[in-house]
C-alpha positions as CSV (number, residue, x, y, z in Angstrom):
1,X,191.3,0.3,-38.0
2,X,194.6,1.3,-36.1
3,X,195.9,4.5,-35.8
4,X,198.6,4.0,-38.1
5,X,196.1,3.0,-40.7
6,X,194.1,5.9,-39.5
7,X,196.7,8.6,-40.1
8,X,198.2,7.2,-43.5
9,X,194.1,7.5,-44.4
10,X,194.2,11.1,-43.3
11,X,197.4,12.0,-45.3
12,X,196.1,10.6,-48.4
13,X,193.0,12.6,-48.1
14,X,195.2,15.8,-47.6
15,X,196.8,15.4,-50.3
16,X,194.2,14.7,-52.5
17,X,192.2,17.6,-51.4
18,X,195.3,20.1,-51.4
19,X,196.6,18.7,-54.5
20,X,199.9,18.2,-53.0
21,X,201.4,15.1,-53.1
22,X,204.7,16.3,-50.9
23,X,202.8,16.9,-48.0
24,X,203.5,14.8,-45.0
25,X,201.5,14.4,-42.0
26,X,202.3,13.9,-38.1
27,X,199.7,14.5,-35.1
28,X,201.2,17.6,-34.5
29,X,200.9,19.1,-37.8
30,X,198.3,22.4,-37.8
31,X,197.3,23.9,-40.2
32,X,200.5,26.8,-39.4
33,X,202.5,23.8,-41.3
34,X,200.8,23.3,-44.3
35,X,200.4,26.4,-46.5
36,X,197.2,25.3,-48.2
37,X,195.5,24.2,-45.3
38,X,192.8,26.9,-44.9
39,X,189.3,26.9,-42.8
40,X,188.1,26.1,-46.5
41,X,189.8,23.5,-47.1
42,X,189.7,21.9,-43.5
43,X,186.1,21.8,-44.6
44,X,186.3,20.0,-47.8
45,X,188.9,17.8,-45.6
46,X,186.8,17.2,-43.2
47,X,184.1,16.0,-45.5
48,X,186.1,13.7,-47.9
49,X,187.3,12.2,-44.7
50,X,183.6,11.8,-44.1
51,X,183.0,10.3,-47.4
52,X,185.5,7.7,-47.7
53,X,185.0,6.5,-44.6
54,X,181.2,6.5,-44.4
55,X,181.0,8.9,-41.0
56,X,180.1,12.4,-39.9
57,X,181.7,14.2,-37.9
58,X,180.0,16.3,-34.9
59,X,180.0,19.9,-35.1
60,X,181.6,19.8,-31.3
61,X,184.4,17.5,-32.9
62,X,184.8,20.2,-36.2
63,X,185.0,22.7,-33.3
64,X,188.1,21.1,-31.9
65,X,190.1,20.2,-34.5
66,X,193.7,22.0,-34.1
67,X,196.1,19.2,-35.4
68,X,196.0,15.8,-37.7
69,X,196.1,14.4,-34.2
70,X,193.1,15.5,-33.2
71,X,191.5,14.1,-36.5
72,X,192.6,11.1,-35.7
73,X,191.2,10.9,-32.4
74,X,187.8,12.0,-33.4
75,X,187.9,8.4,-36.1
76,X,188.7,6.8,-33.5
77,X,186.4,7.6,-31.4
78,X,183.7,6.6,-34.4
């Protein structure tokens, strides 16, 4: 999967989760950007991400997550 493809996957899972469909997603957004983006929901996040796309995520890689970029890097790097 490119990283394109990789973000756009991200974004929809945002939105889905945080039941916004006006959100949109760079690799610099944090979680300052977008409102309903609490440590609660960067856990359900996290684990939809995990779900659709039939990975987990290490707890050294939840530990590091700042930005959507950062998100994107630890797919990749699956």
């Amino acid at each position: 999967m490119e990283r394109s493809e990789v973000l756009a996957k991200v974004q929809e899972v945002f939105c889905d989760v945080l039941g916004n469909d006006d959100i949109v997603l760079t690799e610099t957004t944090s979680a300052q950007d977008v409102d309903e983006w609490t440590s609660l929901a960067q856990a359900q996040i996290l684990t939809a991400i995990e779900n659709e796309l039939g990975m987990r995520f290490s707890l050294k890689e939840i530990m590091s997550i700042r930005t959507v970029g950062d998100i994107v890097n630890a797919i990749m790097a699956h």
